[in-house]
C-alpha positions in Angstrom: -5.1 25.0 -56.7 -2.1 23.0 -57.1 -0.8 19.3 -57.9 -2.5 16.6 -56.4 -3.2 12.7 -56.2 -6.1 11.1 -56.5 -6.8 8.0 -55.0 -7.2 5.5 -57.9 -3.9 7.2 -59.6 -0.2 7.5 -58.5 0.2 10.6 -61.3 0.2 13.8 -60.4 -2.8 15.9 -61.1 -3.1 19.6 -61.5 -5.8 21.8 -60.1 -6.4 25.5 -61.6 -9.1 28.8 -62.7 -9.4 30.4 -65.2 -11.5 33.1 -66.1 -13.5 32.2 -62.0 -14.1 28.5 -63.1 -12.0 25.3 -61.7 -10.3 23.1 -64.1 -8.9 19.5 -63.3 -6.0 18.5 -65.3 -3.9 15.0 -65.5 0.2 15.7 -65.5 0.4 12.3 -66.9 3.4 11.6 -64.6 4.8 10.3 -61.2 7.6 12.3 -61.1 7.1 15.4 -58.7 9.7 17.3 -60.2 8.2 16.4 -63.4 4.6 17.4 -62.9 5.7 20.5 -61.5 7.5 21.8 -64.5 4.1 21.0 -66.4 2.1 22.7 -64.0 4.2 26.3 -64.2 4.2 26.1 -68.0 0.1 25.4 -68.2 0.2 28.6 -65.0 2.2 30.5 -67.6 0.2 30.1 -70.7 -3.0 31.4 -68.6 -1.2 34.0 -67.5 0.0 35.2 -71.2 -3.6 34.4 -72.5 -2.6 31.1 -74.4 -4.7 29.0 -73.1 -8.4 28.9 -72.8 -10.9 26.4 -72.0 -12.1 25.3 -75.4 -8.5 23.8 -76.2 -9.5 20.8 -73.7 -12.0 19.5 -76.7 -9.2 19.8 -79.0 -6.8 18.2 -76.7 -5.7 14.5 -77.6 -8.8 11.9 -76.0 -8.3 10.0 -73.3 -8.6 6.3 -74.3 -9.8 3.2 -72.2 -7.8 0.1 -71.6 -11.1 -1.6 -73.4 -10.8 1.3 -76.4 -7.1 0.1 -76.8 -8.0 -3.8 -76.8 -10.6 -2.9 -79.2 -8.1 -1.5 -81.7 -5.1 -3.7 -80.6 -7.6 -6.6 -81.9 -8.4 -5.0 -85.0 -4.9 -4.3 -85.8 -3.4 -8.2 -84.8 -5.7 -10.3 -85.5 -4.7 -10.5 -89.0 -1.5 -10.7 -88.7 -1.4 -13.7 -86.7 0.0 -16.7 -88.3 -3.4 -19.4 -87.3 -6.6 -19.3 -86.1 -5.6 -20.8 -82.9 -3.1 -18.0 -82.2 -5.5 -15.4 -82.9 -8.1 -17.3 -80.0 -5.8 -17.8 -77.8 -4.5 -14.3 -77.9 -8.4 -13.0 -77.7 -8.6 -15.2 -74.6 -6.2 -12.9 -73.0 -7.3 -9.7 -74.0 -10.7 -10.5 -72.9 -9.1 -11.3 -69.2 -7.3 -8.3 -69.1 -10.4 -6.4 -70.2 -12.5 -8.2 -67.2 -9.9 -6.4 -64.8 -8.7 -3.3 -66.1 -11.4 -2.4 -69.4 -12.4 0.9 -67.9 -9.5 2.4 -66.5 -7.7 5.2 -68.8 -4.5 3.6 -70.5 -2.5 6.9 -69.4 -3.9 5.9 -66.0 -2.2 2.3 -65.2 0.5 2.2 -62.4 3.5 0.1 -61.8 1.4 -1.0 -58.5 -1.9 -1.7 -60.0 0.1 -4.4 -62.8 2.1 -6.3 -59.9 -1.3 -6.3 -57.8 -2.6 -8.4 -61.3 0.4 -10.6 -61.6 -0.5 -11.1 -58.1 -4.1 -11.6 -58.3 -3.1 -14.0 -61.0 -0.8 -16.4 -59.4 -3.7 -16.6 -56.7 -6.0 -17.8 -59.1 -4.1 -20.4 -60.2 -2.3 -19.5 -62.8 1.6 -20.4 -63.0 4.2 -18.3 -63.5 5.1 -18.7 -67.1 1.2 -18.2 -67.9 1.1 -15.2 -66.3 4.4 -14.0 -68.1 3.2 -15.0 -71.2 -0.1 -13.2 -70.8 1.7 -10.0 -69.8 3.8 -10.2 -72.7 0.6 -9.7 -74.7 -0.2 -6.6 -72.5 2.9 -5.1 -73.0 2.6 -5.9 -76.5 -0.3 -3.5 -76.6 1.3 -1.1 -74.5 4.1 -0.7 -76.9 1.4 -0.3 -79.9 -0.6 2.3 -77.9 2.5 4.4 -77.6 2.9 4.0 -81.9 -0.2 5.0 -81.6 0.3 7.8 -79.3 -2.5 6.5 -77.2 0.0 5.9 -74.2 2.6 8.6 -73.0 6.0 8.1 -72.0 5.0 8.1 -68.6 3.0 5.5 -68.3 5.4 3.4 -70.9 7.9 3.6 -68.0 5.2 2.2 -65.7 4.3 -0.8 -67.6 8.1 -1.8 -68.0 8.8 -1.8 -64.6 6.7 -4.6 -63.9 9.2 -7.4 -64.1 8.5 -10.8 -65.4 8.0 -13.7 -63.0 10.9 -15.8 -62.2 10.3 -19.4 -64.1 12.0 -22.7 -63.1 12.1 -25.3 -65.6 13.0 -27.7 -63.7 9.8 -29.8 -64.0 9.5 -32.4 -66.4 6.9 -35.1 -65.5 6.4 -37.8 -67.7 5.1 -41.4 -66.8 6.4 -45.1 -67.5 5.0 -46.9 -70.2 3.4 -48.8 -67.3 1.8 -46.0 -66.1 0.8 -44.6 -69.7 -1.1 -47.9 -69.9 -2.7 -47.7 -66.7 -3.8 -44.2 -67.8 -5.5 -45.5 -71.3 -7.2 -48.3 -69.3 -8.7 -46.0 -66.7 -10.2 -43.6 -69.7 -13.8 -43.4 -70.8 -14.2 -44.3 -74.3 -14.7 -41.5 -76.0 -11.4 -39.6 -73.9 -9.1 -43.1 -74.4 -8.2 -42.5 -78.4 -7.6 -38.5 -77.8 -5.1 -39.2 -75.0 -3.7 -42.0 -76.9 -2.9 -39.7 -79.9 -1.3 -37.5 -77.0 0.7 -39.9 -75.9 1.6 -41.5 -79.6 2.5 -38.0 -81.4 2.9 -35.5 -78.5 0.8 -33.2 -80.6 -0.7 -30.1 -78.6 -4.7 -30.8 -77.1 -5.7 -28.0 -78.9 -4.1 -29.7 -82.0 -5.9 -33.0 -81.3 -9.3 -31.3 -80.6 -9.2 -30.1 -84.0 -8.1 -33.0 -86.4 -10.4 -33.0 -89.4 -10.5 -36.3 -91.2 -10.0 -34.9 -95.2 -7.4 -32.6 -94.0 -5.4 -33.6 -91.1 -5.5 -37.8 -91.8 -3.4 -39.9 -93.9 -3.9 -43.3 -92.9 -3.1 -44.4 -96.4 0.3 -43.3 -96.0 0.5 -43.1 -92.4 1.0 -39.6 -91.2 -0.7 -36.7 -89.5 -0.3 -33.2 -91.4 -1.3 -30.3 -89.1 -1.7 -27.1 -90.8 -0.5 -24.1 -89.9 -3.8 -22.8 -89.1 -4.2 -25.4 -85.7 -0.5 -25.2 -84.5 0.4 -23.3 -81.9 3.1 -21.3 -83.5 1.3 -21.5 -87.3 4.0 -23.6 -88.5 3.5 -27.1 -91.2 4.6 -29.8 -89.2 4.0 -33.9 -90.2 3.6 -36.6 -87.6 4.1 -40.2 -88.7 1.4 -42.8 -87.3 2.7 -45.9 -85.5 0.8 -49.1 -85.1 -0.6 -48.4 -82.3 -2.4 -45.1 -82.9 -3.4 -46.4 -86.4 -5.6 -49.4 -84.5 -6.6 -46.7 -82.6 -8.0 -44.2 -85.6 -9.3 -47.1 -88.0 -11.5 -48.0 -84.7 -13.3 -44.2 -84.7 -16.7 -43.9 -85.6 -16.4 -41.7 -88.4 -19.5 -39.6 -89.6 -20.2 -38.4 -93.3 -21.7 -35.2 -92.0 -19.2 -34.3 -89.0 -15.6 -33.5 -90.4 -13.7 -33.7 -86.9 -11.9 -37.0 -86.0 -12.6 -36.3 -82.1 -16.5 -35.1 -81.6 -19.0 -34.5 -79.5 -21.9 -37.3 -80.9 -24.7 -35.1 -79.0 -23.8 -32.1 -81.3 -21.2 -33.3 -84.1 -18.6 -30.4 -82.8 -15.6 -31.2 -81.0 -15.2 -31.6 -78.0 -14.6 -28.0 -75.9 -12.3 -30.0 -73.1 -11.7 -32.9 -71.1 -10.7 -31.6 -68.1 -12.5 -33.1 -66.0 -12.6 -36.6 -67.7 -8.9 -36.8 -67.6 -8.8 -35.6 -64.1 -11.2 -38.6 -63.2 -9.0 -41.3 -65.6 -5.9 -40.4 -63.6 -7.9 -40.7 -60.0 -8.4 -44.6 -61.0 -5.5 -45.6 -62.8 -3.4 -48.5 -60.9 0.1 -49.4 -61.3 1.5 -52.2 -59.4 5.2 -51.5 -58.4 7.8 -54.0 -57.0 9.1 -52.4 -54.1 13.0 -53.3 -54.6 13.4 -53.0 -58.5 11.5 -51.3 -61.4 9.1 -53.5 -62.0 6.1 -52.2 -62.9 2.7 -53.5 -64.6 -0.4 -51.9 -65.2 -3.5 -52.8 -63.9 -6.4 -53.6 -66.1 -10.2 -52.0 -66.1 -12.3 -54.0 -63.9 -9.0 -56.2 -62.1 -9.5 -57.3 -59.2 -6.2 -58.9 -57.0 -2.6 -57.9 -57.1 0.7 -59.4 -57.9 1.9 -60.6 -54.7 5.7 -61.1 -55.7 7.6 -59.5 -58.2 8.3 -61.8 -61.4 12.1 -60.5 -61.3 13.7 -59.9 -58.2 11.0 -61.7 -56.2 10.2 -59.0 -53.3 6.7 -57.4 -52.6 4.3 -55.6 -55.0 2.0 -52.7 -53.9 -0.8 -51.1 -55.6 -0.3 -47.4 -56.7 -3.7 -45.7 -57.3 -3.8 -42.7 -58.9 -1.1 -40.6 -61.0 -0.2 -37.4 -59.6 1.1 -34.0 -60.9 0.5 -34.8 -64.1 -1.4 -32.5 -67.1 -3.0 -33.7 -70.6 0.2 -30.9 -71.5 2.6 -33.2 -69.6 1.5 -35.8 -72.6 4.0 -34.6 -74.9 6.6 -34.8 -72.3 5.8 -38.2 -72.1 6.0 -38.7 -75.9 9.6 -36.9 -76.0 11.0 -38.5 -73.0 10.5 -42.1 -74.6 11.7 -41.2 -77.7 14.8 -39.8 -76.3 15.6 -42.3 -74.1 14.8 -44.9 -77.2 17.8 -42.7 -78.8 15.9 -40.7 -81.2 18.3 -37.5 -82.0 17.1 -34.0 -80.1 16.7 -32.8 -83.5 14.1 -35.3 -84.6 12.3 -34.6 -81.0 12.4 -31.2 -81.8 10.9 -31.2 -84.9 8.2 -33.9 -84.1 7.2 -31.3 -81.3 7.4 -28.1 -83.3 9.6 -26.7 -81.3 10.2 -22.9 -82.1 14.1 -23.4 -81.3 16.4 -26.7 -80.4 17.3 -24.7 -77.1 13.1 -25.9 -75.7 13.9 -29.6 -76.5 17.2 -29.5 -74.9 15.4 -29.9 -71.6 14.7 -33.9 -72.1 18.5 -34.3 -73.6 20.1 -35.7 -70.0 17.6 -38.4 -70.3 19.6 -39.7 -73.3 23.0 -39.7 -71.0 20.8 -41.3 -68.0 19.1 -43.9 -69.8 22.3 -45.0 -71.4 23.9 -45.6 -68.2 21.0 -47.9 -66.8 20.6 -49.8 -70.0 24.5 -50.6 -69.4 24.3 -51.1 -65.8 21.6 -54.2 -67.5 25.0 -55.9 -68.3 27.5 -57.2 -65.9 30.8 -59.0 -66.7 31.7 -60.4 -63.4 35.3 -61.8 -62.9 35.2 -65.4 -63.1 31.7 -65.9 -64.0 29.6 -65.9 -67.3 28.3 -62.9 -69.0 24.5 -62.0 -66.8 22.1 -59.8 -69.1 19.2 -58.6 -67.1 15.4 -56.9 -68.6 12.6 -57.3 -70.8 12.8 -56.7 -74.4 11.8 -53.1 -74.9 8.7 -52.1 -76.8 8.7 -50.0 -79.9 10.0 -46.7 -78.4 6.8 -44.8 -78.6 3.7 -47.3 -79.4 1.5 -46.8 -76.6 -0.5 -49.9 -76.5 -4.1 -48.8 -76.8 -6.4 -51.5 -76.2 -6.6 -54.0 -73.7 -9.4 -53.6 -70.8 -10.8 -50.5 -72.4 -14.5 -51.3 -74.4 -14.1 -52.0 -78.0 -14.4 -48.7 -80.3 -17.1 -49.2 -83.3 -17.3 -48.8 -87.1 -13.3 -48.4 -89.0 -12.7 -45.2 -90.5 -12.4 -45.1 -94.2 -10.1 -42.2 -94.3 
């Protein structure tokens, strides 16, 4: 008899009789001090005859992790803004059931958590991913105590596990060269969905789901995506340049399959494209001046390579291969150009669907630092005549899409 621990649990347990038979009792705390106090008032109760053993059956239930999902589900689901929200959010339920589904919520430790961010992080996953799928487990923690499925206790528990530090720092995008080199190196049927990446900066998710009759106007030039495919279940309207409009009147479209990107073999679109992109960006050349920026894409099937640079004259080498880069890195791509082409942050910001103007402030010093080099282009030099070095720039964010890549089939009527 006594308080104990068991080995899957950091609470303190309580072991008694009553009446010659053993009872086994949860404290529902870590708190020694805590647990003891609960223990003399349950000792006192026998003792006084308040307590008996059919009270356990009308004791508050014990409820699963799994039980709590279940319910958390049934409760959120429709309150989520988009269909796409209410996925994604299942996604993460469903992993957290596949770690912890059978364990009692009232059961959980601080320890058990960190050991999952852990675990996480191991896997694979980055920081902010794992903070944003704890933020949906804490978001059920904080229902199940509304619910008075969690006790205070184990509340405390959950919110001592501390979110992961996150840099933003990163912001990888590529040159238009390198953007080209990309679309050259795609299959056909990935080159017009990362070309609408590139072109809007819309989410893949976003893309993947594009319905001709309710997403596309080419008639008036603009995508509309619907609350029920964005991210954060908002309108937004993207405007389609030249380049992504070759690119969409080149689909085949089909009468009986609604989706502008699709899967021929089925007629539903296309799950992902992982491993397509991966393979595009193994074989993508850039050829790179090795004194100036010079850059130039290298073209499906080229053989050869610029042996001196067209600008400054030194030597070119071949760049296979573009690293650290994501489909999601896409619409850093798309922003990047558009700021640097002097499109306001707000615009940016709205093209993106950005929640706040605080998440697009993170390409605004590209503004400031391509200013600087596109006036370090001139040079008044004492005593000679005015020098103005560069290219004329290309429409600040048409993509070319064609080229090298194999001629898309049958123009879309939408």
């Amino acid at each position: 008899m006594g308080l104990y621990r068991r080995k899957d649990s950091s609470v303190f347990w309580m072991s008694f009789t009553k009446d010659g038979r053993s009872y086994n009792r949860s404290t529902g705390t870590e708190d020694r001090a805590i647990a003891q106090k609960t223990y003399d008032i349950l000792k006192g109760k026998i003792a006084m005859g308040a307590w008996h053993p059919e009270m356990i059956k009308e004791e508050k239930r014990e409820w699963t992790f799994k039980e709590l999902a279940e319910k958390y589900v049934e409760y959120k689901a429709p309150r989520l803004k988009s269909q796409a929200s209410v996925d994604n959010e299942k996604s993460v339920i469903n992993m957290l059931i596949a770690e912890i589904g059978e364990t009692e919520v009232n059961m959980i430790s601080t320890e058990g958590l960190e050991k999952l961010q852990s675990k996480m992080l191991s896997g694979g996953n980055t920081p902010a991913t794992v903070n944003r799928k704890f933020d949906v487990l804490k978001n059920m923690f904080s229902k199940a105590s509304d619910w008075e499925i969690a006790g205070d206790e184990t509340m405390k528990r959950v919110r001592k596990v501390k979110r992961i530090k996150v840099s933003n720092s990163r912001l990888r995008y590529l040159s238009k060269e390198e953007s080209q080199a990309l679309l050259n190196a795609c299959l056909p049927h990935l080159m017009p969905i990362v070309a609408t990446a590139l072109n809007t900066g819309m989410r893949l998710g976003e893309i993947l789901n594009l319905q001709w009759d309710r997403h596309v106007d080419l008639k008036h030039g603009f995508i509309l995506l619907t609350e029920d495919i964005t991210k954060n279940g908002t309108r937004r309207e993207i405007p389609i340049n030249a380049a992504l409009r070759s690119v969409l009147q080149g689909l085949t479209r089909r009468l009986d399959v609604p989706y502008v990107f699709y899967d021929p073999s089925t007629g539903k679109p296309y799950k992902e494209i992982k491993h397509s992109f991966s393979s595009a960006k193994k074989i993508a050349v850039v050829e790179k001046c090795t004194k100036c920026d010079y850059q130039k894409a290298r073209l499906k099937g080229q053989a050869g390579i610029t042996k001196q640079c067209p600008h400054c004259g030194s030597e070119v080498v071949e760049h296979k291969g573009i690293n650290d880069y994501h489909f999601h890195d896409n619409r850093h791509t798309f922003a990047s150009h558009l700021v640097m082409a002097g499109v306001d942050i707000t615009t940016v910001s709205k093209l993106l669907g950005h929640k706040s103007l605080a998440m697009t402030l993170r390409y605004a010093h590209l503004a400031q630092s391509h200013t600087v080099k596109a006036v370090g282009k001139v040079d008044f030099s004492v005593g000679e005549n005015l020098c103005l070095r560069g290219e004329k720039e290309a429409d600040y964010y048409d993509f070319t899409t064609l080229g090298s890549n194999q001629p898309l089939t049958a123009n879309a009527t939408a």
